[in-house]
TISESE-80427 format. One record per residue (C-alpha): residue in one letter; x, y, z; residue number from 1. Coordinates in nm, 3 decimals, m for minus. Example, Ala and Ser with C-alpha at 12.3 -4.5 7.8 and 13.67 -1.06 7.14 Angstrom:
residues 2
resn  px  py  pz  resi
A  1.230  m0.450  0.780  1
S  1.367  m0.106  0.714  2
END
This chain:
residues 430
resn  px  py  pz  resi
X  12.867  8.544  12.176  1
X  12.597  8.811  12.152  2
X  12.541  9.081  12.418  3
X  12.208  9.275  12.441  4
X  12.308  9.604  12.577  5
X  11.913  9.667  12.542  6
X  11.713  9.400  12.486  7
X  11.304  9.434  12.286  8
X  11.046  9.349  12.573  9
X  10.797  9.302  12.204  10
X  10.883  9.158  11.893  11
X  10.661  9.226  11.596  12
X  10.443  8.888  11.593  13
X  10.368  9.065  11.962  14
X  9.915  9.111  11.978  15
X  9.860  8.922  11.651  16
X  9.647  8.739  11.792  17
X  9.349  8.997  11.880  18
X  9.396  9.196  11.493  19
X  9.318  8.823  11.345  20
X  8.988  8.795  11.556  21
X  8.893  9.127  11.471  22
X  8.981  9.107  11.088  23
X  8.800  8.791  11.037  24
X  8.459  8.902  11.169  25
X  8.494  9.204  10.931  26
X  8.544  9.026  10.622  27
X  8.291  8.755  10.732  28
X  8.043  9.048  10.742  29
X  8.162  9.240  10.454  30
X  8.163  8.871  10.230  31
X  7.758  8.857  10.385  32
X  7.648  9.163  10.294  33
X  7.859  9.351  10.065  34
X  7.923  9.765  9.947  35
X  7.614  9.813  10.271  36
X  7.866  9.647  10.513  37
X  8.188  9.833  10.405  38
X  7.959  10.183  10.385  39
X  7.893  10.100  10.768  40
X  8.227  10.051  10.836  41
X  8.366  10.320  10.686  42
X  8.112  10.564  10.891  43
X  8.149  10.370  11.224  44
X  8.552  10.325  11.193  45
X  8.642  10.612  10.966  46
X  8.327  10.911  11.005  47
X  8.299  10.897  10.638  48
X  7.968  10.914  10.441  49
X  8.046  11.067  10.163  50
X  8.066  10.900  9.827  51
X  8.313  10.624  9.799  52
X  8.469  10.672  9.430  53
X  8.620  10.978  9.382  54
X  8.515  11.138  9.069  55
X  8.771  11.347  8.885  56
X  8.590  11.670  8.872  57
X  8.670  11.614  9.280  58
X  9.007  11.499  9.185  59
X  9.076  11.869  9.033  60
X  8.897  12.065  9.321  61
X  9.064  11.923  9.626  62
X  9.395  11.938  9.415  63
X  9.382  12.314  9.361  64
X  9.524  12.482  9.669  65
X  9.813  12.249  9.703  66
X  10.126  12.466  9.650  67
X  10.326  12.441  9.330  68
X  10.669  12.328  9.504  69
X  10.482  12.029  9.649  70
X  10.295  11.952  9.302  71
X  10.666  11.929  9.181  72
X  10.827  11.727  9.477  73
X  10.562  11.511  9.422  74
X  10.601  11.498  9.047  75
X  11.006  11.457  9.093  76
X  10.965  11.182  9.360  77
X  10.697  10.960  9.087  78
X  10.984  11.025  8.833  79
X  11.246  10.833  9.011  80
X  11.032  10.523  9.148  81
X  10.880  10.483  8.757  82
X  11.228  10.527  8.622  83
X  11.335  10.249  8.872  84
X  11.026  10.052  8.768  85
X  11.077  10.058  8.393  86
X  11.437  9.964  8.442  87
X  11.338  9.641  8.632  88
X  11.097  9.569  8.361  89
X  11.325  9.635  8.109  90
X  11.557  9.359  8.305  91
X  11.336  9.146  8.227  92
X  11.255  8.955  7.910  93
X  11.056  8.693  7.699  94
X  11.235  8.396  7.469  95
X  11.153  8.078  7.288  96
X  11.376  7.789  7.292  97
X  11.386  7.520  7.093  98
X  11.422  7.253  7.331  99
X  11.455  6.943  7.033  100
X  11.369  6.995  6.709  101
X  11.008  7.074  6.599  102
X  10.998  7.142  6.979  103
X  10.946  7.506  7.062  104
X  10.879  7.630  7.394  105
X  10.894  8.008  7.540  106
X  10.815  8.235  7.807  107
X  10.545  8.515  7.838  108
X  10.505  8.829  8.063  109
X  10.260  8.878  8.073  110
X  10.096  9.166  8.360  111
X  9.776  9.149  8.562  112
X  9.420  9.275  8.452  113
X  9.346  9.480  8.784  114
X  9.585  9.617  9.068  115
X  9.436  9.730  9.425  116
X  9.643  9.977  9.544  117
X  9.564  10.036  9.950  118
X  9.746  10.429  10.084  119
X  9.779  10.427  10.417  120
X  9.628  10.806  10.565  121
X  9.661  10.746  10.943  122
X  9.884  10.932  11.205  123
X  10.038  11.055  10.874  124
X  9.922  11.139  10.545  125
X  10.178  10.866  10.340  126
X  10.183  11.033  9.974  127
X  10.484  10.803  9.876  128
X  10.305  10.514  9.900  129
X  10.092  10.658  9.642  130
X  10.328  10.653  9.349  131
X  10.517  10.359  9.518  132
X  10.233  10.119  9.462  133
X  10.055  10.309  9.139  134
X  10.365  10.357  8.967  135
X  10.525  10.071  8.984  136
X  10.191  9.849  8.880  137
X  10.170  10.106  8.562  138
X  10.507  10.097  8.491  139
X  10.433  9.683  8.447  140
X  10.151  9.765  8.195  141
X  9.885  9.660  8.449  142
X  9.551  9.798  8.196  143
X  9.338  9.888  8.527  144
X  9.442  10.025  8.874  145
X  9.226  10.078  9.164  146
X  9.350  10.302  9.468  147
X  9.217  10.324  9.762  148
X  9.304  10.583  10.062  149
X  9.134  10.657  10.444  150
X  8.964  10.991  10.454  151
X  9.178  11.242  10.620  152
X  9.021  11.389  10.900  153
X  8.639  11.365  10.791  154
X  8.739  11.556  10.486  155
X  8.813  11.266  10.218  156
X  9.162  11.163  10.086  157
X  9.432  11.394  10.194  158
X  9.439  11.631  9.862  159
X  9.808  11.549  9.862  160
X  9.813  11.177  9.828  161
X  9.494  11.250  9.604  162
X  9.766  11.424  9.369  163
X  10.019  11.176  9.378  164
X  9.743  10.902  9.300  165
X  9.619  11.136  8.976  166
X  10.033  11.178  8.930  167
X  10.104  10.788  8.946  168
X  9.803  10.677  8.714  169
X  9.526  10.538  8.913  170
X  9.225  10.479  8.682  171
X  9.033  10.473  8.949  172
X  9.026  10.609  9.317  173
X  8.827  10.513  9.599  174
X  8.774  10.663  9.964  175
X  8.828  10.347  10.185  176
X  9.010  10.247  10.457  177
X  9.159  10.002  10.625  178
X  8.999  9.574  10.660  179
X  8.750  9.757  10.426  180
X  8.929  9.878  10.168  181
X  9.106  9.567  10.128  182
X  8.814  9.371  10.095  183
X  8.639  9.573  9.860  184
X  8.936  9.579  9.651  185
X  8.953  9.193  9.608  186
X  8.581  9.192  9.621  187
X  8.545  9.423  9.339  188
X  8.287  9.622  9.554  189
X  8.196  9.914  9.398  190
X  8.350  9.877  9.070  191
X  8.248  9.547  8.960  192
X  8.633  9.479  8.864  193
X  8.770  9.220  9.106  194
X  9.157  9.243  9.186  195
X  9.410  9.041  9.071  196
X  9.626  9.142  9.310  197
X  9.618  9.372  9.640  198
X  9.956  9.570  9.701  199
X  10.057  9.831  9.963  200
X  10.179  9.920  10.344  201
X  9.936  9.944  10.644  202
X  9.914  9.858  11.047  203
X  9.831  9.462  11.161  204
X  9.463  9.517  11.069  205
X  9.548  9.609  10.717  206
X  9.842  9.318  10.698  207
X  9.574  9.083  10.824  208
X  9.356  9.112  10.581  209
X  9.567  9.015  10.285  210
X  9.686  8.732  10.472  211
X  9.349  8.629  10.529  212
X  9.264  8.682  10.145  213
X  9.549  8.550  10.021  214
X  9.475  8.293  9.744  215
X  9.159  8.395  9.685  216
X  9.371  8.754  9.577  217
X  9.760  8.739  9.518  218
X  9.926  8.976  9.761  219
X  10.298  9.159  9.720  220
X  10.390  9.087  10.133  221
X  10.226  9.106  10.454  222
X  10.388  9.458  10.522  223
X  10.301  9.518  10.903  224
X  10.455  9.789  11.095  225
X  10.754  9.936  10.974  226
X  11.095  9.791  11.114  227
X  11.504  9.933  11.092  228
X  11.798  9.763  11.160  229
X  12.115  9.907  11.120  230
X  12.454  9.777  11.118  231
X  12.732  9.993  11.273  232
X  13.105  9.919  11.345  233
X  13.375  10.164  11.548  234
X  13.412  10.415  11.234  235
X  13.015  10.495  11.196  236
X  12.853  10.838  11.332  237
X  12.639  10.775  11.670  238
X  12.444  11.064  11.581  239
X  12.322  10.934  11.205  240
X  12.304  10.626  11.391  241
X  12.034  10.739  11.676  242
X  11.885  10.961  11.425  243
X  11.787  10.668  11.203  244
X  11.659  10.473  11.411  245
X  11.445  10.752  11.526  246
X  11.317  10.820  11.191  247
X  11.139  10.532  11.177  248
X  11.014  10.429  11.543  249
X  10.836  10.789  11.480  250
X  10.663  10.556  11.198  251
X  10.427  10.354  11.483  252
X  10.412  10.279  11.816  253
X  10.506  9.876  11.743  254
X  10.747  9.973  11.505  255
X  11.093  9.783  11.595  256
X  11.421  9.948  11.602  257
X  11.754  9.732  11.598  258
X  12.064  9.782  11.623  259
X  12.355  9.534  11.572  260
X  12.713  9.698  11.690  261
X  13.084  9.576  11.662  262
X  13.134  9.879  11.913  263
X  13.036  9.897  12.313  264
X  13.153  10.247  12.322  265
X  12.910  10.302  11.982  266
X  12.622  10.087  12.108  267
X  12.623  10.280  12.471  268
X  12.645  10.626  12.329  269
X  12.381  10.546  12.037  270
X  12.180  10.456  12.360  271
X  12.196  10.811  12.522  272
X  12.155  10.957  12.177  273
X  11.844  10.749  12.086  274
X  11.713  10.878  12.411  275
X  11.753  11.266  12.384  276
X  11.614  11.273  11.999  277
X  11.316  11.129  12.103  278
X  11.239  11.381  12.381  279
X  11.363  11.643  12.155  280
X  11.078  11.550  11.892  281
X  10.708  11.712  11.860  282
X  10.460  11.572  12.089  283
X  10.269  11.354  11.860  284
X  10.637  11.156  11.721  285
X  10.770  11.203  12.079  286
X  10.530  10.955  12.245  287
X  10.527  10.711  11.901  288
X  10.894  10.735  11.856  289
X  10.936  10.664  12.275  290
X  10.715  10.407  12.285  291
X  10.832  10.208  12.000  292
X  11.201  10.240  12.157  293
X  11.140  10.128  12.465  294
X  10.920  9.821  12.355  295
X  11.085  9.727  12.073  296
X  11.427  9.900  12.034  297
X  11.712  9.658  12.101  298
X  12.103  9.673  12.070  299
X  12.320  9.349  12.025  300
X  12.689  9.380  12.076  301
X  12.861  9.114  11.817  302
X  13.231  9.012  11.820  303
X  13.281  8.990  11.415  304
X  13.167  9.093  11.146  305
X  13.022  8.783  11.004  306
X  12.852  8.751  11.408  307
X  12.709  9.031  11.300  308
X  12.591  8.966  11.005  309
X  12.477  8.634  11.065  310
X  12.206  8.819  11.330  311
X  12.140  9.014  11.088  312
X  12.004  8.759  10.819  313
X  11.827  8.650  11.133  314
X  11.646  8.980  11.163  315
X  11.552  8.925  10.813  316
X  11.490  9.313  10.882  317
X  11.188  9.531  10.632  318
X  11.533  9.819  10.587  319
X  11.899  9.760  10.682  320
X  12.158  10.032  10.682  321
X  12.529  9.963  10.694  322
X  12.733  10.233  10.863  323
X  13.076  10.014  10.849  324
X  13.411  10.018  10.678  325
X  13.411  9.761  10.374  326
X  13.069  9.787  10.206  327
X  13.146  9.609  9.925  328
X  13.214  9.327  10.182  329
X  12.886  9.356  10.334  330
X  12.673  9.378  10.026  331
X  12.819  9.061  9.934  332
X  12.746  8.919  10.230  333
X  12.390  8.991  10.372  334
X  12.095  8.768  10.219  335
X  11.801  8.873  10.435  336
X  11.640  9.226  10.408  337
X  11.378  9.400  10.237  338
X  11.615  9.683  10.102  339
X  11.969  9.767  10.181  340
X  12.097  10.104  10.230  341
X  12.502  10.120  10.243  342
X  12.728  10.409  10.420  343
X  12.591  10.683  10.670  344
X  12.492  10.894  10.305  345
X  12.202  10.687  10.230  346
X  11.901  10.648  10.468  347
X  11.581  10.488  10.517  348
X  11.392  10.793  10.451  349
X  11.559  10.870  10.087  350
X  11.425  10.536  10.009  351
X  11.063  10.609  10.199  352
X  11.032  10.906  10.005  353
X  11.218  10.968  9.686  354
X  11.540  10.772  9.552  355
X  11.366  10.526  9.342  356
X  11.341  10.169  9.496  357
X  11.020  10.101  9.635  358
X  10.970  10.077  10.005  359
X  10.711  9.862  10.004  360
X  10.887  9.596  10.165  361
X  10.856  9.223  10.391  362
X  10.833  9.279  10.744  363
X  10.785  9.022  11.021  364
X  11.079  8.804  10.897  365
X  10.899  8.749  10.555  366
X  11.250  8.904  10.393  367
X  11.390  8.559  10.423  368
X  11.194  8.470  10.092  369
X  11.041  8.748  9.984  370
X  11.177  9.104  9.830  371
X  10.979  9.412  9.797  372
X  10.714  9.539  9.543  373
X  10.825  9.556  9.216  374
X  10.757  9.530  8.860  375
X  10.770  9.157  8.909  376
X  10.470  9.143  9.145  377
X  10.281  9.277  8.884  378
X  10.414  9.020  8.596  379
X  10.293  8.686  8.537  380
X  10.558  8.457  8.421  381
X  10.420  8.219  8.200  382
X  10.541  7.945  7.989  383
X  10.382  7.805  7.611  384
X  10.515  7.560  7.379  385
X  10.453  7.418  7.037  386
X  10.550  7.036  6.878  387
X  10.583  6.910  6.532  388
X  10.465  6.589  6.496  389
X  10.780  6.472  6.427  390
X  10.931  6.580  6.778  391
X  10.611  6.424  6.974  392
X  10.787  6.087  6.821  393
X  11.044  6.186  7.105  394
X  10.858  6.285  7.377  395
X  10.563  6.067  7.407  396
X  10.710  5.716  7.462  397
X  10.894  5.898  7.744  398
X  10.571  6.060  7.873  399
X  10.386  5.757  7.843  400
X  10.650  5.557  8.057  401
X  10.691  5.782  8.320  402
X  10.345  5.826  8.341  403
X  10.300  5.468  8.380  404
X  10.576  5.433  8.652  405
X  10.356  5.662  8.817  406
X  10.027  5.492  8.795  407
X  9.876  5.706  8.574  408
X  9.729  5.503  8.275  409
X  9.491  5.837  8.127  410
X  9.783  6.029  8.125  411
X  10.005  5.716  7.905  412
X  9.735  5.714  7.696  413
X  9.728  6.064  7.581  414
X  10.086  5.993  7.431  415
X  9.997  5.643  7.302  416
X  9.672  5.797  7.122  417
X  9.871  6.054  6.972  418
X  10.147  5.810  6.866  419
X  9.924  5.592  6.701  420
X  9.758  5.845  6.490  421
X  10.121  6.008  6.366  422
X  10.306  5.701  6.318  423
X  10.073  5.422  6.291  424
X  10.351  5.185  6.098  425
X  10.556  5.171  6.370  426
X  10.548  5.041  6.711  427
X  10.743  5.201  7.042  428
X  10.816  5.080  7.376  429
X  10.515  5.229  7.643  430
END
């Protein structure tokens, strides 16, 4: 039986409602009356006028004054997510088959044409999602890659991200924001190049929009506000615990915060931890951090293990951290989470900022079918195949059956035409 010792008063599907109202008049408008809609946007929601692509003689002035040790953080942190990238690719491959002889049949990779790759520049300049997103779709031979990031503070893109974009490989780099920057990505607005697909982390607004442009776009996953959950028996540390979970209710002020115990004494004094960190923070990550614990934050106390992770699958959660004895045990266990970081030395933030797996990641339950980006979002897997004539003598009296059994006489009659013509001596049963 599971025991809240704090229970959410939100969950994340909490005020969808109102972003989907909002989201769908913007696109209606932007769908009416194109680049003039999203330039009004952009001025009434963002104060930006300025030009919209960023050319790269702006690319090298806005770059200049950042200091060399962030140039090479920034440098060392793209090195480990493409390394990570190439090695899923690598995982990877194309074959042919040969299914019957004369019958041949194979599978392509084969990547997309053009990549929209949103950057989130809100409460906080996010430079990993830069080389998270650009990256990862280069690193899957994607030809063309469109970025797109919110001016920072009336100024354009944060020269930071800018760098990382430049750094990751973005062919081209737009100053958008927000419902706007996703539509003019799938749109093609302002670079007559259509995406094929539209990747990246943002708030509801942002998520919204590729769920409402989903089909007409592919998408990697409707990445809403950022979520934790952490597992923690009687042997983890209360303080990397609380600390944790802090880290990323500073992300937003919806951003959920879970924790699943095997320990009352754990679960009360991670409580009273959680508490003082967050008063202890800056003002600005102080009220975020507080407000996202007290609406969303929750603690279950489970009996077992397998209790516990059982709620966890349930969580489905967008990162999970395991600070328990036996991780072996739990990595074989757990099905449901966007990325998995085992033992108290690995944290959400390594994996936010510089390890190598991307944390672009499901949220809102969505990592109960769907991992992260990767390589693979970027691949097409596609299948050909190739017949003698000799091997058709197999396969289209079966076709031509089936299809038959199914009602479908213009279908039958492909396989009887072709029949005909390549063995006309003989006759077959239809």
């Amino acid at each position: 039986m599971i025991e809240y010792l704090k229970k959410a008063t939100k969950t994340p599907q909490t005020d969808s409602g109102e972003a989907r109202r909002i989201v769908d008049e913007m696109l209606a408008e932007i769908a009416r009356r194109g680049e003039q809609a999203v330039r009004d946007y952009a001025a009434k929601l963002d104060q930006w006028t300025g030009d919209i692509d960023v050319r790269a003689e702006e690319i090298e002035q806005r770059i200049q004054s950042i200091p060399l040790v962030v140039k090479r953080d920034i440098e060392f942190a793209t090195e480990q997510v493409r390394r990570f990238a190439l090695a899923q690719r690598q995982s990877l491959s194309e074959f042919e088959i040969e299914l019957r002889p004369g019958l041949v049949a194979g599978q392509k990779l084969i990547p997309v044409n053009v990549a929209g790759c949103y950057v989130p520049t809100g409460r906080y300049a996010h430079i990993a999602s830069a080389y998270m997103s650009i990256a990862t779709a280069k690193a899957a031979g994607v030809p063309t890659v469109i970025a797109c990031s919110t001016p920072y503070q009336g100024q354009g893109i944060h020269p930071q991200v800018l760098y990382a974009m430049k750094v990751a490989g973005a062919d081209v780099i737009l100053t958008l924001g927000g419902v706007q920057a996703i539509a003019t990505l799938a749109y093609g607005l302002f670079t007559g190049k259509p995406a094929d697909i539209v990747v990246g982390p943002g708030n509801k607004f942002v998520a919204e929009a590729k769920r409402a442009l989903f089909g007409a776009v592919g998408i990697d996953v409707l990445a809403g506000p950022t979520e934790i959950a952490i597992l923690a028996d009687e042997s983890a540390d209360a303080a990397l615990v609380a600390t944790d979970l802090v880290g990323q209710a500073e992300h937003g002020l919806d951003s959920p915060a879970w924790l699943i115990c095997l320990s009352r004494a754990l679960g009360q004094e991670v409580i009273r931890q959680v508490t003082e960190r967050v008063k202890a923070l800056p003002e600005n990550a102080r009220e975020t951090a507080g407000a996202a614990w007290r609406d969303y934050g929750e603690v279950a106390l489970c009996r077992t293990r397998e209790e516990a992770a059982q709620l966890a699958d349930r969580y489905a959660a967008e990162h999970l951290e395991v600070h328990a004895r036996d991780l072996d045990w739990w990595l074989a266990r757990l099905t449901c989470y966007g990325s998995l970081f085992l033992g108290e030395e690995t944290t959400v933030a390594f994996g936010d900022k510089a390890s190598g797996p991307n944390h672009i990641l499901p949220t809102k339950g969505a990592a109960r079918y769907s991992g992260g980006l990767s390589v693979h979002k970027f691949l097409k897997t596609v299948s050909w195949q190739r017949m003698t004539r000799a091997a058709s003598r197999d396969i289209a009296p079966v076709t031509a059956r089936i299809s038959r059994l199914e009602g479908m006489e213009a279908h039958a009659r492909t396989a009887d035409e072709r029949l005909a013509k390549y063995f006309p001596r003989e006759s077959f049963e239809t």
